[in-house]
C-alpha positions in Angstrom: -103.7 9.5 -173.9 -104.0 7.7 -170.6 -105.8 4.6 -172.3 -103.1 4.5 -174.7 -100.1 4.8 -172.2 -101.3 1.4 -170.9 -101.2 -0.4 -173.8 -98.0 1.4 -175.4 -94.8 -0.4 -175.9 -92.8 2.3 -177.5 -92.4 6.0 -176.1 -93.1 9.2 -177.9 -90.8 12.1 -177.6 -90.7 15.6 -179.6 -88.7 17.3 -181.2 -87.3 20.7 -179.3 -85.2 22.9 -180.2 -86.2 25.9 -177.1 -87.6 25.6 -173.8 -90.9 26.8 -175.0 -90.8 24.0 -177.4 -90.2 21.6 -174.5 -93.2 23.0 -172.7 -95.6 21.8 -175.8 -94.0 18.4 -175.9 -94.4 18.3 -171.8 -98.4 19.4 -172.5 -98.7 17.2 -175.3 -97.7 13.7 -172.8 -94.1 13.6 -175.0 -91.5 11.1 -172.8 -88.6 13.0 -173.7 -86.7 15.3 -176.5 -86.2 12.9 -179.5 -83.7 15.4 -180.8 -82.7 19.2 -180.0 -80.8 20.8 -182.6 -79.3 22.8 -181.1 -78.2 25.5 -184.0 -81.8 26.3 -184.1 -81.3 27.7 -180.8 -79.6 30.6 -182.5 -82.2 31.3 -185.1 -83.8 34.2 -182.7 -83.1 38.0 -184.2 -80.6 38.4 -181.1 -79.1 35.7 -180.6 -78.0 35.1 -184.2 -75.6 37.8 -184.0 -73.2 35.7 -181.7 -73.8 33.4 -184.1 -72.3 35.4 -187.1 -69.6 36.8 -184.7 -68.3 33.3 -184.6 -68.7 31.7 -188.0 -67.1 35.3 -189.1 -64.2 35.7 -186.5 -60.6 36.0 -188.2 -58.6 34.8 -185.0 -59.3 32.7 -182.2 -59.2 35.7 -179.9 -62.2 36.6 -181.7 -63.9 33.1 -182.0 -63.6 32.6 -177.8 -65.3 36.0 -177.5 -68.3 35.2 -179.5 -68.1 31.7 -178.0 -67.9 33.6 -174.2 -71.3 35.2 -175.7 -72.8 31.7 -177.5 -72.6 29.6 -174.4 -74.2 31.2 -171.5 -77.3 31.3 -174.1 -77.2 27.1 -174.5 -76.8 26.4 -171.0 -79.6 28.8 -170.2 -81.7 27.1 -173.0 -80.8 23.3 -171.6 -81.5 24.7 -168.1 -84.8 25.8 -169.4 -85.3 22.4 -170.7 -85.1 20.8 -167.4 -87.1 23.3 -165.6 -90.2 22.9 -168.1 -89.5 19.4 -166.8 -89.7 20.1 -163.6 -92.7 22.3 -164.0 -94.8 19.8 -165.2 -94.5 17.2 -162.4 -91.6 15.3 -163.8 -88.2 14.5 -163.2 -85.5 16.0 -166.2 -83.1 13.0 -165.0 -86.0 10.6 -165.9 -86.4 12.0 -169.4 -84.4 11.1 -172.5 -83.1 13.9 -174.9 -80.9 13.6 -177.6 -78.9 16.2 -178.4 -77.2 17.4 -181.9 -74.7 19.7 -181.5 -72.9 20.6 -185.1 -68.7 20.2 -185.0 
């Protein structure tokens, strides 16, 4: 990839939806996260729960409690984003990631 990186003109990022997918992209030479979905984050057997809490709750009392359980899980995720970053020699700030996060 070296060789190539000279001559390129675009970049190539990866799709990543967990930090374990950002690893592979960060092995793989990617330049960044061309887009994290970031419901796919919930797809594991426990963490879809929370999910199910939410899209199932009757009042708001019980949507902000699954949502007090739903977002300590993303920002753990994102801040496992940046440290596969920072693992591999490279600076999250100078990476480009673009982010879908449903309404």
């Amino acid at each position: 990839m070296k060789w190539a990186d000279k001559e390129a003109t675009s970049a190539v990022r990866a799709n990543a939806d967990t930090p374990g997918d950002a690893r592979t992209a960060v092995e793989f030479g990617a330049e960044g996260i061309g887009l994290c979905r970031t419901e796919h984050m919930f797809f594991g057997p426990r963490r879809i729960d929370a999910v199910r809490e939410m899209i199932l709750a009757e009042t708001p009392d019980q949507r902000a409690r699954a949502l007090d359980k739903i977002i300590p899980i993303q920002r753990e995720d994102f801040v496992g984003f940046c440290a596969r970053w920072r693992a591999s020699g490279h600076d999250p700030a100078a990476r480009s990631a673009t982010t879908r996060v449903p309404a």
